[in-house]
C-alpha positions, 0 to 999 in steps of 0.5 A: 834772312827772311827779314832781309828779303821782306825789307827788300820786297818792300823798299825795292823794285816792285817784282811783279805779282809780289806786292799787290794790295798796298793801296791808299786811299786819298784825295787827289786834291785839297784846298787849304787856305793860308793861316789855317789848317787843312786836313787829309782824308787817308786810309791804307791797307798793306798785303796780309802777309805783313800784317804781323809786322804792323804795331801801333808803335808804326810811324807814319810820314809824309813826304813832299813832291816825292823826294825822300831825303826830307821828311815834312811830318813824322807822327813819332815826333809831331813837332819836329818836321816842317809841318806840324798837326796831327795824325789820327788814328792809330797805325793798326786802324790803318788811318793816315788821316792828317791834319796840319796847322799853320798852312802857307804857301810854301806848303803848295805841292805833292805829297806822299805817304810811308809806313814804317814798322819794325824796320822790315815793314818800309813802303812808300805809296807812290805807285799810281793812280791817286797815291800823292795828294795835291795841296793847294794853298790859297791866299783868301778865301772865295766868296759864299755861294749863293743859290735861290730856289723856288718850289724847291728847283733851284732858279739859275737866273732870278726871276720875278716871285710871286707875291705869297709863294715861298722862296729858299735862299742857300748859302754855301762856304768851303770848310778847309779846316774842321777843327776852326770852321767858319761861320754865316751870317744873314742881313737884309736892307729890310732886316737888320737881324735875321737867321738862316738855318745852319748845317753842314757837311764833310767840306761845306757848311750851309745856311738856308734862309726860307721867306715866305715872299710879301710885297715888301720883299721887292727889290731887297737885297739879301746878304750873306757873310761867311767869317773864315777864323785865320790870324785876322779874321776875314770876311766875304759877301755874297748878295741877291736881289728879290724882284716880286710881282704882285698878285694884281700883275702891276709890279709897281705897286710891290715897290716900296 
């Protein structure tokens, strides 16, 4: 009778002041891009009188566009659903952060998360705010962002630099897929080799580029390539041109 009642608090209407921490936590949105994958950050957390009721042996499932009757993926059978990747954690850690493989449009939509244990533990996180997570599936990645700073402030528009000061070029670029992360590349029309210093973040990998300026700087493009590991390779470009006055004040003589 007990389990009864506990299954039906959990899969039915919500009553008031009875199911009150079952709570997720999620992006509203993430950005995948098509042929690769794309990973969810996701924690939960269930009302301690079911603690007992959660097993590792949990599944853990995702839903699409809140509709139950089809389930996209299943960490009892990972190869199954529609989307394939995988969960990590366990269910116990409370972890239902997913990665899926193979992203493409037809993967754009909402997506919701359910916990199901022992067949009495079964909720659906649907209750707002920010229970569902967006996945947008973009068709080519953007460009590399671009930024300069000088004196370390960055410069919004480029201006001339001065001959001898020191000039940071950064360049930026979305991780959409931790496991197949893209990478940068620098070339100059003054270099034909040169190496920026690179690190990264939770979803962007950077490369800063530091030059201390010289008169042959002047009007030499800089360009950074970011190479996004997909079924073909695919590369875009971001470029800047530095404009450096001389210490005499006579610009033209900083030309080449």
């Amino acid at each position: 009778m007990m389990e009864t009642l506990v299954t039906f608090l959990l899969t039915g209407s919500l009553i008031q002041g009875v199911c009150c921490v079952f709570r997720i936590n999620l992006p509203q949105r993430v950005e995948a891009l098509q042929g690769s994958c794309v990973f969810i950050p996701c924690t939960f957390d269930i009302d301690q009188q079911y603690e007992h009721l959660l097993t590792d042996s949990a599944k853990r499932k995702w839903y699409k566009d809140a509709i139950p009757s089809t389930v996209e993926f299943d960490s009892s059978s990972l190869n199954t659903g529609p989307l394939k990747g995988e969960i990590f954690g366990t269910a116990t850690q409370k972890n239902c952060s997913t990665r899926f493989d193979n992203v493409s449009q037809s993967h754009n939509g909402s997506y919701y998360f359910r916990l199901e244990a022992n067949g009495n533990l079964l909720y659906s996180y649907t209750e707002p705010p920010y229970s569902q997570v967006q996945v947008a599936v973009l068709g080519s990645p953007p460009k590399p962002t671009l930024r300069v700073y000088k004196d370390q402030q960055e410069v919004m528009k480029m201006v001339e630099v001065m001959e001898g000061s020191s000039v940071s070029l950064r360049c930026s670029t979305k991780i959409f897929c931790p496991s197949r992360p893209p990478s940068l590349t620098w070339s100059s029309t003054l270099y034909e080799n040169i190496t920026g210093r690179q690190y990264q973040n939770q979803t962007e990998l950077i490369s800063d580029l530091n030059i201390t300026v010289s008169h042959l700087h002047h009007r030499v493009t800089f360009t950074c390539t970011a190479t996004h590991q997909l079924q073909q390779n695919n590369t875009t470009h971001a470029s800047q041109i530095l404009q450096v006055q001389c210490k005499t004040g006579i610009i033209s003589i900083c030309a080449k």
